[in-house]
N, C-alpha and C positions, 0 to 999 in steps of 0.2 A: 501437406504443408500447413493447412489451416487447420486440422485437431492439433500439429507442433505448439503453434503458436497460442491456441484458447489453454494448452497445459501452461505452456510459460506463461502466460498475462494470469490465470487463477493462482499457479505457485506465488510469481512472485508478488500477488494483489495479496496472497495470505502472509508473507514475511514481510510486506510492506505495512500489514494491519498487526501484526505481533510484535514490531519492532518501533512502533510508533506507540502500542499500548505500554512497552518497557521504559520508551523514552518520556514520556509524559504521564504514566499512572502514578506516581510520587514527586514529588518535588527532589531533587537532592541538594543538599546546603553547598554553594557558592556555583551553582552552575545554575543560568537562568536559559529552559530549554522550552520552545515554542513550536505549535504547528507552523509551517511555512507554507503550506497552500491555506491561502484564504478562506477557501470556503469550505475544507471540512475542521479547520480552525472555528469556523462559524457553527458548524454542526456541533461539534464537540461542545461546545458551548453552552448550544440550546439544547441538545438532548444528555450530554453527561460522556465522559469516554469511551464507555463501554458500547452505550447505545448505539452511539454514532457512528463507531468503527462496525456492527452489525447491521447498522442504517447502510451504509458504506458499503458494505459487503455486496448487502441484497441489491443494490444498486449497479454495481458492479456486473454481479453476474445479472442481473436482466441485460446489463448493454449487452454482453458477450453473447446473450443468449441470442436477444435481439439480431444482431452482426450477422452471427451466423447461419439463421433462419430466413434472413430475407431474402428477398430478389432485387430488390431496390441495388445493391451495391454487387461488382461482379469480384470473383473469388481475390483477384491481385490488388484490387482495395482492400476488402477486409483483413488480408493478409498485412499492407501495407499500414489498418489503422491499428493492428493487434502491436505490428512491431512499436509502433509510437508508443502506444501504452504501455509495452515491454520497457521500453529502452526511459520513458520517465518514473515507469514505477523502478526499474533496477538501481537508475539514481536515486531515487530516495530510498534504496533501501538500504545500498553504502553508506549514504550518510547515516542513516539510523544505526549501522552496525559501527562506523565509526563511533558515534554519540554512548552509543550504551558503552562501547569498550572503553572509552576515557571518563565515563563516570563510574565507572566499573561496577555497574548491574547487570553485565553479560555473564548468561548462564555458567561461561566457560572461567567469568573474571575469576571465582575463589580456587580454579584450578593449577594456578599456579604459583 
């Protein structure tokens, strides 16, 4: 159950970091589109999109790494904090796939 959930929190930590660099690596004219977590709004910032979403990244997988090599936390927690991270990273990813399809920089928008 817990390698289940370290797949889905990296999947969806990687389509949350792809879809957030679609949503904010350009501007597009008349849609004004922002980070909504604070603080990798703040990273983005100071180190530049790119960076930060790979700042992000490696950050990411140390917790995950962290989580699951410890003893500190027994297996129904770490399951229990993978899901939390699942279940806010999945929301922000809807929304991000919302955002790019009505600005329509989704890879699929010229497909139809």
């Amino acid at each position: 159950m817990l390698r289940l959930f370290v797949a889905t929190t990296i999947l969806l930590t990687c389509a949350d970091h792809w879809t957030t660099y679609l949503c904010l690596n350009s501007p597009i004219e008349g849609w004004a589109v922002s980070e909504a977590n604070p603080i990798a709004d703040w990273l983005f910032e100071w180190a530049g999109l790119g960076t930060g979403l790979m700042i992000d990244s490696l950050v990411t997988l140390g917790a995950i790494f962290f989580l699951t090599t410890t003893h500190v936390f027994d297996g129904s927690i770490k399951v229990g904090l993978l899901v939390i991270i699942s279940l806010s990273t999945g929301y922000a990813v809807v929304n991000n796939l919302e955002a790019i399809n009505r600005m329509g920089v989704a890879p699929w928008s010229g497909l139809v």
